[in-house]
C-alpha positions as CSV (number, residue, x, y, z in Angstrom):
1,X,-61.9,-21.5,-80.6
2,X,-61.7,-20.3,-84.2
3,X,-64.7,-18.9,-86.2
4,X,-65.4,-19.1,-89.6
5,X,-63.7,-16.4,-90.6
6,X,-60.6,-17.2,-89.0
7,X,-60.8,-20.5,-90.0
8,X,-61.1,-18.9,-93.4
9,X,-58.1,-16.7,-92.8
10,X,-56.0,-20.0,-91.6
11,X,-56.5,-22.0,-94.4
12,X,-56.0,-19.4,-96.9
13,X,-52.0,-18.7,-95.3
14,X,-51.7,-22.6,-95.6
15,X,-50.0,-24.4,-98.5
16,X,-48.9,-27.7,-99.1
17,X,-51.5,-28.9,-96.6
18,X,-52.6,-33.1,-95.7
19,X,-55.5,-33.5,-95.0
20,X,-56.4,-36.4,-92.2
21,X,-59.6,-38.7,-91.7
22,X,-60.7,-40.6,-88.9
23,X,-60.7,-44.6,-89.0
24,X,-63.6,-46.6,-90.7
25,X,-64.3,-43.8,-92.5
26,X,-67.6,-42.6,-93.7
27,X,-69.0,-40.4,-96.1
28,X,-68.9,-37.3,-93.7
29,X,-65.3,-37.4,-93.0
30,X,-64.1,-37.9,-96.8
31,X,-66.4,-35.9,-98.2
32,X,-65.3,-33.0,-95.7
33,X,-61.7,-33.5,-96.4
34,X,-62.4,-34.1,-100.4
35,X,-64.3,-30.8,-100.5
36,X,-62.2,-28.9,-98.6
37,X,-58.8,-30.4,-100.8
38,X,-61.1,-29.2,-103.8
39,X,-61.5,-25.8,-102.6
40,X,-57.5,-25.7,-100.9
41,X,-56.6,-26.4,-104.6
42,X,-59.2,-23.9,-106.2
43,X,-56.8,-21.5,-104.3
44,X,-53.6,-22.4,-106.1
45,X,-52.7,-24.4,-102.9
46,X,-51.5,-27.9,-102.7
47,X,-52.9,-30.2,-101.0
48,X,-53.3,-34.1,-100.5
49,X,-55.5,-36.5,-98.1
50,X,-53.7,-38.9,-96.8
51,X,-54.4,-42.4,-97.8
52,X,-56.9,-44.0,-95.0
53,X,-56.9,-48.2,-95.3
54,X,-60.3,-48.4,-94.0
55,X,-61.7,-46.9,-97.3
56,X,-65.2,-48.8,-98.5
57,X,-66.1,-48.9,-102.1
58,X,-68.9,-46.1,-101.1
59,X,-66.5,-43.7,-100.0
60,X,-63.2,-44.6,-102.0
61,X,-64.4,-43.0,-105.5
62,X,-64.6,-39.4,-103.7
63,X,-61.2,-39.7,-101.5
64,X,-59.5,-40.9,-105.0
65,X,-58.6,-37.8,-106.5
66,X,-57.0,-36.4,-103.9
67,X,-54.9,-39.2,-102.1
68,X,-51.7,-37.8,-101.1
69,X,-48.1,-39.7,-103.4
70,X,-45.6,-41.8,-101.0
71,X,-43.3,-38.6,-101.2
72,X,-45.3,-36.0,-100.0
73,X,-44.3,-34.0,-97.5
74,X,-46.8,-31.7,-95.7
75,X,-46.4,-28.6,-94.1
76,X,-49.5,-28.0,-92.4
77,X,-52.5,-30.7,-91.2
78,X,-55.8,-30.6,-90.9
79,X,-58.2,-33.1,-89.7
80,X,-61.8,-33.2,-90.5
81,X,-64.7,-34.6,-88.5
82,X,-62.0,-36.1,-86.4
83,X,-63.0,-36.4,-82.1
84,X,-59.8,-37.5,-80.7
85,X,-56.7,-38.4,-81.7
86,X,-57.4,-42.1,-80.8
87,X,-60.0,-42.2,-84.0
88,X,-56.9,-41.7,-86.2
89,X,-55.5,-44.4,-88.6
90,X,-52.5,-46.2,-87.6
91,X,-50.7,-45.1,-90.7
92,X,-51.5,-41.4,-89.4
93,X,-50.3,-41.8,-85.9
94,X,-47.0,-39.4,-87.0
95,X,-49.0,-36.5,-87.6
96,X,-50.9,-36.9,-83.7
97,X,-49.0,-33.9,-82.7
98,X,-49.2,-31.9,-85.8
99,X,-52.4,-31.1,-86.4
100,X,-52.5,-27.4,-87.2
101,X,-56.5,-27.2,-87.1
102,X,-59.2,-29.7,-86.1
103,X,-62.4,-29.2,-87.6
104,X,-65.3,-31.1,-85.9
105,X,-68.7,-31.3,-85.2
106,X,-68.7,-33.8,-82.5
107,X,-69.5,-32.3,-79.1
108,X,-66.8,-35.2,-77.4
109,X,-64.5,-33.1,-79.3
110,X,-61.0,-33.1,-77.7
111,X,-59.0,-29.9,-78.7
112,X,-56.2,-31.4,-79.9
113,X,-55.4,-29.1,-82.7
114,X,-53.0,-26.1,-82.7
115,X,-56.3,-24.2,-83.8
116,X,-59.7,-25.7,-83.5
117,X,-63.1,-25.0,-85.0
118,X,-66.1,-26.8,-83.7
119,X,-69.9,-26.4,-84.3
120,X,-71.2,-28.8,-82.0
121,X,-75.0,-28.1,-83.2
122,X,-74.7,-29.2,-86.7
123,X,-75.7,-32.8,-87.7
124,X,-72.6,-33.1,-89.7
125,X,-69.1,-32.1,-90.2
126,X,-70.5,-30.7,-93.7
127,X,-72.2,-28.2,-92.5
128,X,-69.2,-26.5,-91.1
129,X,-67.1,-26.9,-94.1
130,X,-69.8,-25.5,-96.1
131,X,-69.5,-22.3,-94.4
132,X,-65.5,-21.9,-94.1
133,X,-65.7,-22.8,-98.2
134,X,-68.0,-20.6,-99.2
135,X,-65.6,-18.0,-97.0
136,X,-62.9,-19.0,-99.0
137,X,-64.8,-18.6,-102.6
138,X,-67.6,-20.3,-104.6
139,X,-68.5,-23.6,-104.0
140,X,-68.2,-25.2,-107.1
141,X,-69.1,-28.7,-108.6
142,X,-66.0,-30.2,-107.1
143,X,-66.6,-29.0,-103.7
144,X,-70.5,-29.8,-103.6
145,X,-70.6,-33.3,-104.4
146,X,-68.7,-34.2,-101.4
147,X,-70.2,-32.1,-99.3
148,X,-73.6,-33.5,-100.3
149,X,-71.6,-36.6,-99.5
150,X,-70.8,-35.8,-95.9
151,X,-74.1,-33.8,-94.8
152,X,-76.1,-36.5,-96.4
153,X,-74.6,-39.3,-94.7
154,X,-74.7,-38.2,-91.1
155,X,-78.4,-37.2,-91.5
156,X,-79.4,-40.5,-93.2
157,X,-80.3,-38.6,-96.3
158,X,-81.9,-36.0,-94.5
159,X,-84.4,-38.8,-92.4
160,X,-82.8,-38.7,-89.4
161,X,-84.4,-37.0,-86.6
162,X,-81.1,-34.7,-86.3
163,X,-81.9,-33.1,-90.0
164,X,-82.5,-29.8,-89.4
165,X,-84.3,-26.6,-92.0
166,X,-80.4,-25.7,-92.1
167,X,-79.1,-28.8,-93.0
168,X,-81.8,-29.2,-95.8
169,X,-80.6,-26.4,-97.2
170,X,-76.9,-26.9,-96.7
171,X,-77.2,-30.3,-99.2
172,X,-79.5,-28.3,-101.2
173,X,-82.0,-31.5,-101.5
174,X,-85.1,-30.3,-103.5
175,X,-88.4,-31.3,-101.7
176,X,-90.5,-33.3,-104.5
177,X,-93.9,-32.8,-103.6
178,X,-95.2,-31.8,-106.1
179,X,-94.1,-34.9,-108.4
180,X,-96.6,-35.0,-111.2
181,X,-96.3,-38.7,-112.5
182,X,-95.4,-41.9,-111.5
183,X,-94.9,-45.4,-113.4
184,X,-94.7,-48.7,-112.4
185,X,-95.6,-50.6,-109.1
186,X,-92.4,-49.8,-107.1
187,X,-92.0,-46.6,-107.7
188,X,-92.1,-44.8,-104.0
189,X,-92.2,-41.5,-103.5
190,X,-90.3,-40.5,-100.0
191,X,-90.1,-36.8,-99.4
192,X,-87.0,-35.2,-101.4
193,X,-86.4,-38.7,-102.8
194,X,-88.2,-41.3,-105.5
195,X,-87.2,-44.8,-104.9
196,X,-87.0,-47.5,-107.4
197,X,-87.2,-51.4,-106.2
198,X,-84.4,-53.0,-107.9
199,X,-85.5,-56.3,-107.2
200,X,-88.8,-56.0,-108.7
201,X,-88.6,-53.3,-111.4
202,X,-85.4,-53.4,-113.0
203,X,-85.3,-52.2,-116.7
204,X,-84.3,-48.9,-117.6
205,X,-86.2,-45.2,-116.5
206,X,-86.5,-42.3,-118.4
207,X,-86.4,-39.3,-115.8
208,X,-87.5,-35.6,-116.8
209,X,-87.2,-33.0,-114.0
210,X,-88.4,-29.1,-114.3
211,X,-87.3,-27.3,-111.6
212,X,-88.1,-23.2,-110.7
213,X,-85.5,-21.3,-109.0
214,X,-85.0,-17.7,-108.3
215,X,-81.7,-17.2,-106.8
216,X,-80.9,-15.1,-103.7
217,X,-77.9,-13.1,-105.3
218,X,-76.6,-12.8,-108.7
219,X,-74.7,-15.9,-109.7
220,X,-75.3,-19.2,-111.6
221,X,-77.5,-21.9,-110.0
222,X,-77.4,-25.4,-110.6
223,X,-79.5,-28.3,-110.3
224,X,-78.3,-31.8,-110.5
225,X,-79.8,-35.6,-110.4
226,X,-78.6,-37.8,-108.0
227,X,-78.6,-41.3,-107.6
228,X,-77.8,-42.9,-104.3
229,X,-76.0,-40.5,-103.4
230,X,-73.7,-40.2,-107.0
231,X,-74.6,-37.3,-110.0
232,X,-76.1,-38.8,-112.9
233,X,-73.5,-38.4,-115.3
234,X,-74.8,-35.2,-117.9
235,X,-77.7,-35.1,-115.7
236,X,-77.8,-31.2,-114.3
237,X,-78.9,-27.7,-115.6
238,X,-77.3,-24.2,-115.3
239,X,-78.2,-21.1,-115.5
240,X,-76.9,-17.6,-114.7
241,X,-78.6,-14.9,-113.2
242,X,-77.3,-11.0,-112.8
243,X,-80.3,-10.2,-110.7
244,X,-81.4,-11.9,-107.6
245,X,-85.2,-12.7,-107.6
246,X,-85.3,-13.5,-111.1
247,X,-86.8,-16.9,-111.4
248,X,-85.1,-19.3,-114.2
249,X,-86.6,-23.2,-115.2
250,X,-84.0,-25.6,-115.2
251,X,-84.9,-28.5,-117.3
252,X,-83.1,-31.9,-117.2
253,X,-83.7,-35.6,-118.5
254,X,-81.6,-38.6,-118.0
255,X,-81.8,-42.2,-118.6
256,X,-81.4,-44.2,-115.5
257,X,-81.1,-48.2,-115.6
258,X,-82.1,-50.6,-112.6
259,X,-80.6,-54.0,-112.7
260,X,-82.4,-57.2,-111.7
261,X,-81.9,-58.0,-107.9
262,X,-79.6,-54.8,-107.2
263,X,-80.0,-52.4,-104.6
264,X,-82.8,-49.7,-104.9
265,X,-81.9,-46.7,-106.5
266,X,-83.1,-43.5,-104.6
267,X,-83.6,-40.4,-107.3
268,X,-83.1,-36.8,-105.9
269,X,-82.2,-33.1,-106.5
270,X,-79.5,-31.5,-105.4
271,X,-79.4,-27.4,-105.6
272,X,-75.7,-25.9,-105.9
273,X,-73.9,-22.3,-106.6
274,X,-76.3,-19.3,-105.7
275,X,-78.4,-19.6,-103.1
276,X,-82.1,-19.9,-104.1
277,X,-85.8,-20.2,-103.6
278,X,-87.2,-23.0,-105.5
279,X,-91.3,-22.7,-105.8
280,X,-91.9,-25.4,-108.4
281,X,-90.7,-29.3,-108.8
282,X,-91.7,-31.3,-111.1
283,X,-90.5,-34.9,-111.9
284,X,-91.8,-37.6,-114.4
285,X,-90.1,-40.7,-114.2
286,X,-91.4,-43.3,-116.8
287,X,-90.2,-47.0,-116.9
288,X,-89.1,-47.6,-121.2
């Protein structure tokens, strides 16, 4: 069994690489294999997923980018969140005995990798990824999206009873306790999340966030506003910082817009880049 490091080591020797994810996928599986094609590429490497037919409309926009042409021909696989080979797409039954390393987090794991990786405590296949990409190099924009995608999915967006303090801090959700206003009826505030009832409030929100961070190294931190699960588009603040401790505000405002009778919109936070302590959150969102 591999460790991160090794892992780390393994991926970096690899290059024109296909990526594989398990049947009816969900957001854990393509968001590991999206964030881990982002950072194969942010190497120099090529690398593809291959096309999965199960794809929802939830998952498809983050698999998109990276689906492998008709003509490509792989030299090494990798499978992410994958069990057994029995939980592969049809169309991927070829590649069954090619898998050059599994990465799971399932403890049913199988083995069935030439080199395997498993951390059977984590609550999602993120996790792991997190830690063999950030071995490889920063974890950019590219590479934290889906893997807010994939920890966020397994733990139910961080309500499930498997969420752990590591897993918080893995999808960098912001607590938002300390929200300081609140308009309209249904408007709920839910732990890291504020929820707006489509079916009752639609219209359009104006949403201001202040956020304190003082990052744990020297390096740029980055906050950004999610909705459902997606960034806001524009909706994040940078800033860079050559000495750890020093805290920086990072201000953002957005316009949001909730349609009659659609689903409810869920607001959060998302932390990326450097590491950091965040000691203030503040939120307004306002109904215009």
């Amino acid at each position: 069994m591999l460790t991160v490091s090794e892992t780390a080591a393994l991926l970096r020797s690899f290059d024109n690489v296909l990526i594989l994810t398990h049947v009816r996928p969900d957001g854990d599986t393509v968001g590991c294999a999206a964030a881990l094609c982002a950072g194969l590429r942010g190497l120099g490497k090529t690398a593809y997923l291959l096309p999965n037919p199960g794809l929802t409309d939830t998952t498809a926009p983050y698999f998109a980018p990276y689906a492998a042409p008709a003509d490509f021909t792989p030299e090494k696989v990798v499978s992410t969140d994958i069990a057994a080979l029995s939980l592969l797409p049809e169309n991927a039954g070829a590649y069954g005995d090619r898998v050059d390393l599994a990465m799971d987090h399932h403890p049913s794991f199988e083995h069935f990798g030439r080199a395997n990786i498993l951390r059977a405590e984590a609550a999602a296949c993120g996790e792991l990824l997190y830690d063999v990409l950030r071995e490889l190099g920063p974890i950019t924009p590219e590479i934290a999206l889906p893997l807010y995608v994939a920890v966020s999915t397994d733990t139910g967006c961080f309500a499930y009873a498997n969420t752990t303090a590591q897993t918080v801090a893995v999808g960098g959700t912001l607590s938002l306790g300390s929200i300081i206003r609140r308009y309209g009826c249904d408007l709920n505030l839910n732990g890291s999340s504020i929820t707006i009832n489509g079916c009752n409030d639609a219209g359009y929100y104006d949403v201001k966030a202040s956020v304190t961070a003082a990052p744990t190294a020297a390096g740029t931190v980055t906050v950004a506003l999610f909705r459902n699960g997606v960034a806001v588009p524009g909706a994040t603040a940078s800033a860079a910082v050559s000495t750890a401790g020093n805290p920086v505000a990072l201000p953002i405002a957005a316009l949001v817009r909730e349609f009659c009778c659609g689903d409810d919109a869920a607001l959060t936070l998302v932390l990326s880049g450097a590491a950091a302590t965040v000691s203030n959150v503040a939120v307004v969102v306002e109904r215009i």
